[in-house]
C-alpha distance (Angstrom), angle and dihedral (degrees) to the residues before:
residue distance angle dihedral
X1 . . .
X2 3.64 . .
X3 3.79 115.3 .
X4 3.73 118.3 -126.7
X5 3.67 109.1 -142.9
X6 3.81 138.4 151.4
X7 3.78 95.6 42.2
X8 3.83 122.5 131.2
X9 3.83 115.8 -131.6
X10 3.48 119.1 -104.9
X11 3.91 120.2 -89.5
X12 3.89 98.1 -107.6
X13 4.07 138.0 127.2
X14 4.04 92.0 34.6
X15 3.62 122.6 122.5
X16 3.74 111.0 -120.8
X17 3.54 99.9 -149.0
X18 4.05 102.8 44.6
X19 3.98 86.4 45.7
X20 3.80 94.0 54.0
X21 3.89 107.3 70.7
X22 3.37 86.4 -179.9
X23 3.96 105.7 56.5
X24 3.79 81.4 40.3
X25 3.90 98.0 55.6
X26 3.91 88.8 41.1
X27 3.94 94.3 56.6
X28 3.67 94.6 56.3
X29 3.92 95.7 41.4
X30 3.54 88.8 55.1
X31 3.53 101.6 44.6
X32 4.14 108.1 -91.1
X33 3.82 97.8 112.0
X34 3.77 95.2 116.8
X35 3.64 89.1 55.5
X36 3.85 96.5 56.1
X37 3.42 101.3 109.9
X38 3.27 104.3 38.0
X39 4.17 86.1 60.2
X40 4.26 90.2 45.0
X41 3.73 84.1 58.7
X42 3.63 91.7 47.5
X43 3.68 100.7 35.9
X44 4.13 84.6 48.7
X45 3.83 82.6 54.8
X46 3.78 105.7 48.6
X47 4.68 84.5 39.9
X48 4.02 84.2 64.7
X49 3.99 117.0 103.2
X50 4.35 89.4 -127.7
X51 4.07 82.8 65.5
X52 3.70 94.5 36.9
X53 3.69 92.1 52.3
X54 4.26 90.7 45.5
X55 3.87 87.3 56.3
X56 3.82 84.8 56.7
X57 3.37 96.9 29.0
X58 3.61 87.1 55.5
X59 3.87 100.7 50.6
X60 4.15 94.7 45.7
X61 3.65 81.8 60.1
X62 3.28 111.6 50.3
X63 4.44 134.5 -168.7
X64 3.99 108.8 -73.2
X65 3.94 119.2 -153.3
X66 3.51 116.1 -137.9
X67 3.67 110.7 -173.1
X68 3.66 107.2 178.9
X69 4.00 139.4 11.5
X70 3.56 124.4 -110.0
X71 3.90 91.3 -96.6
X72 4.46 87.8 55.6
X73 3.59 92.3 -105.1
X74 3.84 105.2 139.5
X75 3.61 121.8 -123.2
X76 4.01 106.9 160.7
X77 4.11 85.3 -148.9
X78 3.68 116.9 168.5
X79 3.62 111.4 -161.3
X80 4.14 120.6 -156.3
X81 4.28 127.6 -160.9
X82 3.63 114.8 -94.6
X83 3.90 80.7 -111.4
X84 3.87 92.5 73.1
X85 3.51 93.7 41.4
X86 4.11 90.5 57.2
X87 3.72 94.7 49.6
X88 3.70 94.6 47.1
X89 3.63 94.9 47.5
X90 3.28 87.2 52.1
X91 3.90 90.1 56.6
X92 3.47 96.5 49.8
X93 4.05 89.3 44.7
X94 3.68 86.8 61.3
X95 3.70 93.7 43.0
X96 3.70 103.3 -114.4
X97 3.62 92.5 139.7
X98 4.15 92.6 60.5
X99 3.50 116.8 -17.9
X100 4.05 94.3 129.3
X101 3.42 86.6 54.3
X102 4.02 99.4 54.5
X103 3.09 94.0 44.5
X104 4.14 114.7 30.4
X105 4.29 106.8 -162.1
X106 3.84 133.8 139.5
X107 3.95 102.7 -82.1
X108 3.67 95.8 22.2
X109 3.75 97.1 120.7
X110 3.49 94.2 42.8
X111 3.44 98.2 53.5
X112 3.50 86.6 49.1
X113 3.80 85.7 53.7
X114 3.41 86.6 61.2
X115 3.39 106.0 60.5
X116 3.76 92.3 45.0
X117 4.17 86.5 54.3
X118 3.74 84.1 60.2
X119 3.82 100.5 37.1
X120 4.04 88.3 58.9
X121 3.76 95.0 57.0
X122 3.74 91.6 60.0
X123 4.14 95.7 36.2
X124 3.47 136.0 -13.1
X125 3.46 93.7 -172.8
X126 3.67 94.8 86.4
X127 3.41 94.4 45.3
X128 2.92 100.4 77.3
X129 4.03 101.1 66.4
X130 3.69 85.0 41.0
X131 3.64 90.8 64.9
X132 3.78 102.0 41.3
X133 3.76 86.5 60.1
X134 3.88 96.5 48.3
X135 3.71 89.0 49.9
X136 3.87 96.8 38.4
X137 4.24 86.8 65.9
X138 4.10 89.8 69.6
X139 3.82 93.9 56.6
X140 3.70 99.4 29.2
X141 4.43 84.0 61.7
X142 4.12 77.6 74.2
X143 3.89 92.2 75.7
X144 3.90 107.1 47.2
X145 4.29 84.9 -168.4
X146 3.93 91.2 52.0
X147 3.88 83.9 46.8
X148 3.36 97.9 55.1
X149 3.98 102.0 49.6
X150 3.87 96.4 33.1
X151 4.15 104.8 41.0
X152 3.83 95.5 66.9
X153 3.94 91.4 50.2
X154 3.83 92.3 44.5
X155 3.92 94.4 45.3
X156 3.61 94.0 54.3
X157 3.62 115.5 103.9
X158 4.68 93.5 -154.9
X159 3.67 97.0 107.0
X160 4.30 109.3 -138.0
X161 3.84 108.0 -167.4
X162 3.87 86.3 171.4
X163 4.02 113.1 110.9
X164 3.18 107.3 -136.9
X165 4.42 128.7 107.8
X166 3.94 110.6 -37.6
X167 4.10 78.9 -124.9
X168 3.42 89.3 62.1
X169 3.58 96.1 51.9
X170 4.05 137.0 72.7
X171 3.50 91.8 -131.5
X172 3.75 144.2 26.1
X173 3.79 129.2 -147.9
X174 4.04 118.6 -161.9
X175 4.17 127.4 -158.8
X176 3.48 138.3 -178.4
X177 3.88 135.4 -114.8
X178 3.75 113.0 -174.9
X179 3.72 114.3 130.7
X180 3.96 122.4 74.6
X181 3.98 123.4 -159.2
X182 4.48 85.4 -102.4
X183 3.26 106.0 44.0
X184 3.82 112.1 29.9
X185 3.54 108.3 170.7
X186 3.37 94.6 7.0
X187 3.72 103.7 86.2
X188 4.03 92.2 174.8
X189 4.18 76.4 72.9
X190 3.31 97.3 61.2
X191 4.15 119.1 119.7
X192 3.70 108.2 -171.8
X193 4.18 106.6 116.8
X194 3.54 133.5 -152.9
X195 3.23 127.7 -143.1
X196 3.92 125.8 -162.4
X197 3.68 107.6 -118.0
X198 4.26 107.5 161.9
X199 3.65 146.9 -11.0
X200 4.06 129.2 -148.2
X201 3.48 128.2 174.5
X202 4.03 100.7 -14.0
X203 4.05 90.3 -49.5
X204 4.33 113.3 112.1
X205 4.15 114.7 -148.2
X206 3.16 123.9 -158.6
X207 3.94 131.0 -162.9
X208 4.64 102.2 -132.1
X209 3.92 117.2 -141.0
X210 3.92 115.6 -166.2
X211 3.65 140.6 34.3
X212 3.57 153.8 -95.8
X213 3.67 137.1 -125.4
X214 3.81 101.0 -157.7
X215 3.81 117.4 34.8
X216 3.94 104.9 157.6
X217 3.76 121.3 -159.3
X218 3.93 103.3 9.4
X219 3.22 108.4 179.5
X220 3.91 82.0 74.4
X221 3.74 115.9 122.4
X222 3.60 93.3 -119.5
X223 3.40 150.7 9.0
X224 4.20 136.1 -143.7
X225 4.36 92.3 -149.2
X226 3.89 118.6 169.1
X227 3.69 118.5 -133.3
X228 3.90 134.9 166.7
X229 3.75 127.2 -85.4
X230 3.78 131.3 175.0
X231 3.64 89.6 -96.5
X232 4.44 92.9 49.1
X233 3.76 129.6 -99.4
X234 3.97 117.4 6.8
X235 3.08 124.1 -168.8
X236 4.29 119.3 -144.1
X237 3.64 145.3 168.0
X238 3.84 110.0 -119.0
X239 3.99 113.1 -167.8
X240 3.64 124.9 -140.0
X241 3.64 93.3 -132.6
X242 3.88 121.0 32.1
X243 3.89 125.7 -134.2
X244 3.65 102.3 -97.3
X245 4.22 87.0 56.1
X246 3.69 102.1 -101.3
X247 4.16 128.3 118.2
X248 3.41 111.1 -88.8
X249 3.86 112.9 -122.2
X250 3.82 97.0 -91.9
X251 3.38 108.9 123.4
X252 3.64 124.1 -176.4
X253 3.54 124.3 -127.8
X254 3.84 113.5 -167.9
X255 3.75 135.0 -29.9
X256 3.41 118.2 -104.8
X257 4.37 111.3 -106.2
X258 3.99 87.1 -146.4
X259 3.66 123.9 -174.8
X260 3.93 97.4 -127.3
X261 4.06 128.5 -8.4
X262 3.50 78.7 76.7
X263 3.99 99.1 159.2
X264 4.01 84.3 59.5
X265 3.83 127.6 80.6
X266 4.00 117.6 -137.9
X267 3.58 106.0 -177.1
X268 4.15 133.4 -176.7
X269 3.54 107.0 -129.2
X270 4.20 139.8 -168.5
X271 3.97 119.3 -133.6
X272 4.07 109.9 -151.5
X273 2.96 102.2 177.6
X274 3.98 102.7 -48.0
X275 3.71 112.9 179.9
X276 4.13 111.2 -117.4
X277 4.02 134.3 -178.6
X278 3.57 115.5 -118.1
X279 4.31 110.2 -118.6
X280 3.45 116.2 -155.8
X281 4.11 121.9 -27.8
X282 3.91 123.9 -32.2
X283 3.27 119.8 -91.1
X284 4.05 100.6 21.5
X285 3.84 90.4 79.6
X286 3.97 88.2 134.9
X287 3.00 108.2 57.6
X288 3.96 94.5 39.3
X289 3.66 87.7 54.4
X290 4.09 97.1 38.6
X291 4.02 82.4 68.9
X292 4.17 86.4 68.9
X293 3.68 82.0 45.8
X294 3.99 96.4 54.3
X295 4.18 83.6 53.6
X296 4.03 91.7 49.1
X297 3.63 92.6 42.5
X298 3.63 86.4 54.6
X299 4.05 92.1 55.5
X300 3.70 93.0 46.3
X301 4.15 80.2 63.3
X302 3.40 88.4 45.0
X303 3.71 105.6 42.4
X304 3.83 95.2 40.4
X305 4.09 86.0 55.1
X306 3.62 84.7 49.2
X307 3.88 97.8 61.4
X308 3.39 88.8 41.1
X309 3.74 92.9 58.1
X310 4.07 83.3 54.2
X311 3.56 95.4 49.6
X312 3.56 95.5 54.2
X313 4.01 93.7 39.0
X314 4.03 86.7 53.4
X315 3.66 92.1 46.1
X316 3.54 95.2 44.0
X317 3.85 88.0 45.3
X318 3.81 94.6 61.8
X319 3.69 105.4 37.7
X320 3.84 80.3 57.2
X321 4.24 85.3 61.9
X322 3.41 107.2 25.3
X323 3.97 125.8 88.9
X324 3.69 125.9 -153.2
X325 4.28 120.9 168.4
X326 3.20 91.8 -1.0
X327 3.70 99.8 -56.6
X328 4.09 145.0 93.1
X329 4.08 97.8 -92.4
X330 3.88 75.8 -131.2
X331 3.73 95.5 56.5
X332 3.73 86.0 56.9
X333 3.67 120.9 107.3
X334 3.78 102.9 -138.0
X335 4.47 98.1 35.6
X336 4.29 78.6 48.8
X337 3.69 92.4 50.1
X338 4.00 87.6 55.4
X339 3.46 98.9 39.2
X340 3.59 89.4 56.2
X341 4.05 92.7 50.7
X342 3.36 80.9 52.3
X343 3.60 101.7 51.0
X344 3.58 88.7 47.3
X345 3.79 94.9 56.0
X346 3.63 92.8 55.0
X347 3.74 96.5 51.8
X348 3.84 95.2 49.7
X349 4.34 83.6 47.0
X350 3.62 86.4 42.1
X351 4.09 96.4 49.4
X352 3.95 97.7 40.4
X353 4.10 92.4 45.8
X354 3.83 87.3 54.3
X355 3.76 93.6 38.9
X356 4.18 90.6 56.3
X357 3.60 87.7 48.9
X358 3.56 93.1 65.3
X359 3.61 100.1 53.7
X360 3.60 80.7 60.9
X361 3.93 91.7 64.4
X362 4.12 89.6 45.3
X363 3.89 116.7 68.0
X364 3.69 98.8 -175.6
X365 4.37 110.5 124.5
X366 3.94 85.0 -99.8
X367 3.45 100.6 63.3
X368 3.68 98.1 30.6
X369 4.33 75.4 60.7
X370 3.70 88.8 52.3
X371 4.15 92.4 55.3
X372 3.38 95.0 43.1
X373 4.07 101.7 58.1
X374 4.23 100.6 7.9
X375 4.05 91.0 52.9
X376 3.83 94.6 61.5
X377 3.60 93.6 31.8
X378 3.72 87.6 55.2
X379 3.41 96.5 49.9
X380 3.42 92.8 47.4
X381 4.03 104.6 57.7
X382 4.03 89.1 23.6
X383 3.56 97.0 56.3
X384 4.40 92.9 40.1
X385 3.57 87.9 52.1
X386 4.19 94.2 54.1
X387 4.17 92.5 73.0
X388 3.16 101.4 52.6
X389 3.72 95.5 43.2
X390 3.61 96.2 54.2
X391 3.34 90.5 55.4
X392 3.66 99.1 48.8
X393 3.90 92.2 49.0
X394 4.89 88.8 37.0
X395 4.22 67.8 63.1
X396 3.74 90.0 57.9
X397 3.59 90.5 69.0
X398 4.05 92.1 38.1
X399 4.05 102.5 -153.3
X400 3.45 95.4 0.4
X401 3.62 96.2 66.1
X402 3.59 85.2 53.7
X403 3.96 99.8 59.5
X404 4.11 115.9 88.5
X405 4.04 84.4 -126.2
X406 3.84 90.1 71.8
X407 3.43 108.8 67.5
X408 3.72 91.7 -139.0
X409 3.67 90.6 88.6
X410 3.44 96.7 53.1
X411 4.23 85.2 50.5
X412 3.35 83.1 58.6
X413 3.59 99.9 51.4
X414 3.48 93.4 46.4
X415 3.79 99.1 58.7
X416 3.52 107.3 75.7
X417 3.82 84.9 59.6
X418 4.06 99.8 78.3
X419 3.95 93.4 48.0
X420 4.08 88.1 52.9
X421 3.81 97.9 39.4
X422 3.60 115.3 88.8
X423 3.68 98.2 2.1
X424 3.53 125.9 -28.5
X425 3.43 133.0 -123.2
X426 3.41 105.3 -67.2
X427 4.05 93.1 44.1
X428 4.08 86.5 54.3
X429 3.67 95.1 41.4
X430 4.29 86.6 57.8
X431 3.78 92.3 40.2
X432 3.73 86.5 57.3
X433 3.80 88.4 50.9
X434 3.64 83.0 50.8
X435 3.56 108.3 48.7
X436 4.22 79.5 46.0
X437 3.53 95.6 58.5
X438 4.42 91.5 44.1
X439 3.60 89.3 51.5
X440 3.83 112.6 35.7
X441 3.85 96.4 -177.5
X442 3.74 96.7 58.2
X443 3.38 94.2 86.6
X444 4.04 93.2 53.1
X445 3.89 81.4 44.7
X446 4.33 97.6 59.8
X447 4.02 92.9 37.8
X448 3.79 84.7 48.0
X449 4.39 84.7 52.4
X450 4.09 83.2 52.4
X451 3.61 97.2 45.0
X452 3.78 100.9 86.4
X453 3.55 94.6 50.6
X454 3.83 86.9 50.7
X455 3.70 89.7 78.6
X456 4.11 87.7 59.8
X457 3.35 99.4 51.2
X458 4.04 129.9 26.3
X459 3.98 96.5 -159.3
X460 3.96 89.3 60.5
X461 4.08 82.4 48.7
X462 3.50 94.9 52.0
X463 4.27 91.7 40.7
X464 4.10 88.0 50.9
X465 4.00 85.2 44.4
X466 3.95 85.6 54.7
X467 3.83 97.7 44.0
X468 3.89 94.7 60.1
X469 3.54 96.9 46.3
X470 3.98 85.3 50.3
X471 4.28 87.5 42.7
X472 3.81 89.9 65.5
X473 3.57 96.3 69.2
X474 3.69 108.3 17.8
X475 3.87 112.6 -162.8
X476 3.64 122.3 -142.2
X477 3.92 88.7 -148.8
X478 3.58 97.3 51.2
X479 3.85 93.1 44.3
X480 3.27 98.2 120.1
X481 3.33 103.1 47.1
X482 4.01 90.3 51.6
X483 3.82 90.0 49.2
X484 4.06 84.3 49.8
X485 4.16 90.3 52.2
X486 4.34 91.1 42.9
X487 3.74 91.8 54.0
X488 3.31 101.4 41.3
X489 3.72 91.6 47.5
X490 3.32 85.8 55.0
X491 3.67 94.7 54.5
X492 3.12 95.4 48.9
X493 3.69 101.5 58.5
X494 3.77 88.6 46.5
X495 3.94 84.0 57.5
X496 3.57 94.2 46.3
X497 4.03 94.1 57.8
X498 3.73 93.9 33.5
X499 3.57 124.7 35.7
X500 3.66 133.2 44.2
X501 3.74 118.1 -60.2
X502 3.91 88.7 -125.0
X503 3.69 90.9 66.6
X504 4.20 98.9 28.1
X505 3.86 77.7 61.1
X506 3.66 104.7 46.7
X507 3.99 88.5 46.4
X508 4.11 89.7 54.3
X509 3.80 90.0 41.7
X510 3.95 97.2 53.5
X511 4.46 104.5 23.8
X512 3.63 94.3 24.5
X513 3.84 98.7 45.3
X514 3.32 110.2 -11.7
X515 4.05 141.8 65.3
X516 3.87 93.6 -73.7
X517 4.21 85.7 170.6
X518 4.01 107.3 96.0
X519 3.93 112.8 41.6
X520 4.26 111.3 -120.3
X521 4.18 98.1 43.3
X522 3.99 86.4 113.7
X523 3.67 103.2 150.6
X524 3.89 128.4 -104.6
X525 4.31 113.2 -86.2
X526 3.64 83.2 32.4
X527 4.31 117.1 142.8
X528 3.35 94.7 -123.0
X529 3.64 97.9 158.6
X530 3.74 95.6 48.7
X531 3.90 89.4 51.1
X532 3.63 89.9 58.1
X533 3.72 96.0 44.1
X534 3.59 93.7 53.3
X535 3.72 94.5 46.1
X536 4.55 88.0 39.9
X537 4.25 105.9 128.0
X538 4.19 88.2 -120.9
X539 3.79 106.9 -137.1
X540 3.58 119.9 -170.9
C-alpha cells in the first residue's frame, strides 16, 4: 500500500474571525466592536469541517428545476441539497440577510459586512439570496403598504425553505429580476409591460407580461422585476404566491448551466400575466431599484475580498506543510515573495471593503459621497483583481489546487462572478464617472481621505498629485484605468495609517509605483516573511 506522506492537513476547525488579525482589527476601527462576539461564534461555526463540507456538499449537488407534478400541473419548483439549506439558515440565523436594518446603530453594517466576508469563504452560493434581501429593504421603504406586510417576514432570522404563501411562512426571502436576454445592462431596453390591474388600500397592482433572462435564486418569495409602463421603466415587487393562495404566473424557463456559483440557481423565466406591487412612482423604476443595486454592489466588494482572504489562508496553509528541495515551500525565497504579494492584496481588499461599509452606517453628505463613487469603484478593481489571484494562490498548491476536491478550484471559479454581477467593469467604471460629474466635490473629498497618509509616504503624494490633474477632465476611454489609480490610492492610504509599514510599503512600491500586474514582483529588502506572518490564518 502506497504511503501518503508530505501532505498538509486540511484547513478545518479554525475560527475565521480570531485567525484573521486583519478582519478583526478592521471591525473595531470601523465601528463593529460590539458585535465581536457574536461574529467569533459565527466565524468558529462556518471554520468547522460540518460547514466546510456543506459548502462543498452544496456545490456537488447543485439546484434541480422541477416544472410540473406528476399529474402535469405546473409548479416551476426548484429544489436545493440539505447542504444549502444549512448554510443559509445559518446566514439568516445570524442576521446577514437584515440585521442593520432591525436594528439601525453606528457599526451595524459593518458588522454585518463581516459576517458576509466570512460566509463567502465557505459558500458563495448562498450569498447571493442573502444579499438581494439586504439590499431589497432600501427600495422596498418606497411603498409604505409593501413595507408593512413584507419587513416583519424579511427581518426574521427562522429560516422557511417550504414553498408555500410568504403568510404562511416565518420568514420571507426577496430577489431581483432586472436584466432581459436584449438589453442586458441596459435596463432602458427592457420589453416586459405592466399593466394596471387593481388598487386596495392606497397600494396599485399590476398584472407583468414578458420575461427575464437572469432571475437568480427563485425559489425566493419575491422578486423587485422592472417592466414598462406608459410613463417608462417601473419598478414592482411580484410575489411568488398571490393572495388568494395560488402560484403566481412566473414560470421558469431553464436553469442557468453557470460556470461557478454553482450551489445557486439562476433561472430565465416567462411573466403571463403575474400580478406585481407597484414600488415607488411610474416611470422612475431605475433609480428606485439602483438603490438595491448600491447594497449588492457593496457585497460583490465584500464577497470577492472574502474569497480572496480564503485563497491566501489555503495557500498560506499548505506551503506551511508541504516540502519541496528540501525545504518548507514557505521558507523559499521566491513562493515567500508571492505569498507576501498576496497577503498584501488581501489586506488592502480587506481594509477598503470594510471601510465602504461604514459609510453605509453614516448618513452625513460625506459619506453618502463616499457610496456613491467608492462603491462602484470598489467593485470594480476589487472584484478584477479576485481571478487572477485565485489562480496565482490554486498555484500554491500546484495540482492540488487544480482538483474539484480542493476547494481552491471552486474559489477560482467563483471569482469572475462579482466583476459580472451587477454591472461589470465597464458599467461601474461609467457610473463612477457619473456619480463624479453629479457631485463635483467628491473628488476633493477622497484625495482629502489620502492626504494624511501623503505625509508618510511620497509615492502616494505624487499618485494623489496625478489623480486630480486626471479628475479635471475625466475620459470615458481611460475610465478604467482612472477608477484603477482612485481605488488604489485609496488603499493605499488606508494601508499607510493601518497596517504594518512592511506591507504599507511594499503596496506603494509595486501599485503605487511599481508593476503591481503579476502577483510575487515584491521588491528586493522587502519583509516578506513578516507580511505573511501577519496575514497567516492562526489555527490552534
Amino acid at each position: 500500500m502506497i504511503e501518503v506522506s508530505n501532505q498538509p492537513p486540511p484547513l478545518e476547525n479554525y475560527n475565521l474571525l480570531s485567525s484573521d488579525p486583519i478582519l478583526s482589527e478592521a471591525l473595531v476601527r470601523e465601528g463593529a466592536n460590539f458585535a465581536l462576539e457574536d461574529l467569533r461564534a459565527l466565524g468558529r461555526k462556518l471554520g468547522t469541517a460540518e460547514m466546510i463540507a456543506a459548502g462543498a456538499e452544496a456545490n456537488r449537488n447543485p439546484p434541480v428545476l422541477k416544472s410540473f407534478d406528476r399529474y402535469g400541473h405546473r409548479i416551476d419548483e426548484v429544489t436545493f441539497h440539505d447542504s444549502w439549506h444549512a448554510l443559509l439558515g445559518l446566514a439568516l440565523a445570524n442576521g446577514l440577510h437584515s440585521g442593520p436594518w432591525v436594528k439601525p446603530r453606528k457599526g451595524a453594517h459593518v458588522a454585518r459586512a463581516g459576517g458576509c466576508f466570512m460566509l463567502a469563504q465557505i459558500e458563495s452560493g448562498v450569498y447571493c439570496p442573502v444579499s438581494m434581501t439586504y439590499a431589497a429593504v432600501a427600495t422596498l421603504k418606497h411603498a409604505p403598504g409593501a413595507v408593512a406586510e413584507w419587513l416583519p417576514r424579511i427581518y426574521s432570522r427562522a429560516y422557511d425553505p417550504s414553498f408555500k404563501p410568504a403568510e404562511q411562512k416565518t420568514s420571507a426571502l426577496i430577489g431581483m429580476g432586472m436584466t432581459e436576454n436584449q438589453g442586458g445592462s441596459d435596463l432602458r431596453a427592457n420589453v416586459s409591460r405592466a399593466e394596471p390591474f387593481a388598487e386596495s388600500g392606497g397600494r396599485r397592482f399590476y398584472r407583468i407580461h414578458g420575461h427575464k433572462w437572469f432571475m437568480s435564486a427563485p425559489m425566493c418569495d419575491a422578486f423587485l422585476m422592472l417592466a414598462q409602463t406608459a410613463a417608462g421603466p417601473t419598478c414592482f415587487l411580484v410575489p411568488r404566491w398571490t393572495e388568494e393562495g395560488t402560484r403566481n404566473a412566473i414560470h421558469i424557463r431553464r436553469l442557468k448551466d453557470k460556470l461557478g456559483n454553482r450551489s445557486n440557481a439562476s433561472s430565465e423565466v416567462e411573466l403571463e400575466g403575474a400580478l406585481g406591487e407597484l414600488i415607488g412612482e411610474e416611470g422612475r423604476g431605475i433609480p428606485t431599484i439602483i438603490e438595491m443595486g448600491n447594497y449588492t454592489r457593496l457585497d460583490c466588494a465584500i464577497g470577492t475580498a472574502g474569497l480572496m482572504r480564503q485563497g491566501l489562508a489555503q495557500a498560506v496553509h499548505h506551503a506551511r506543510h508541504r516540502r519541496a528541495f528540501q525545504k518548507l515551500l514557505i521558507d523559499q525565497a521566491l513562493m515567500a515573495n508571492v505569498l507576501a504579494d498576496l497577503a498584501i492584496e488581501s489586506e488592502a481588499a480587506t481594509v477598503l471593503a470594510m471601510r465602504l461599509a461604514r459609510a453605509y452606517d453614516e448618513e452625513d453628505e460625506a459619506a453618502l459621497a463616499y457610496r456613491r463613487v467608492v462603491t462602484p469603484a470598489a467593485k470594480f478593481w476589487i472584484c478584477k483583481r479576485g481571478p487572477a489571484f485565485a489562480a496565482e494562490a490554486m498555484e500554491v498548491l500546484g495540482g492540488n489546487g487544480y482538483v474539484e476536491e480542493f476547494n481552491l478550484a471552486r474559489i477560482y471559479r467563483e471569482m469572475p462572478l462579482n466583476s459580472i454581477w451587477e454591472g461589470s467593469g465597464n458599467v461601474m467604471c461609467l457610473d463612477v464617472l457619473r456619480a463624479l460629474a453629479r457631485t463635483p466635490a467628491a473628488i476633493d473629498m477622497l484625495l482629502g481621505e489620502m492626504h494624511e497618509a501623503c505625509n508618510a509616504d511620497g509615492r502616494l503624494r505624487a499618485h494623489v498629485v496625478k489623480l486630480q490633474e486626471r479628475s479635471r477632465q475625466l475620459d470615458e476611454g481611460q475610465a478604467r484605468s482612472f477608477v484603477r489609480d482612485l481605488v488604489v490610492g485609496l488603499q493605499a492610504a488606508l494601508l499607510i495609517r493601518h497596517a504594518t509599514a512592511d506591507v504599507a510599503d511594499a503596496f506603494s512600491a509595486t501599485r503605487l509605483s511599481g508593476d503591481g500586474g503579476a502577483f510575487g514582483l515584491l521588491p528586493a529588502g522587502t519583509n516578506v516573511r513578516a507580511i505573511i506572518d501577519r496575514a497567516a490564518p492562526a489555527v490552534n
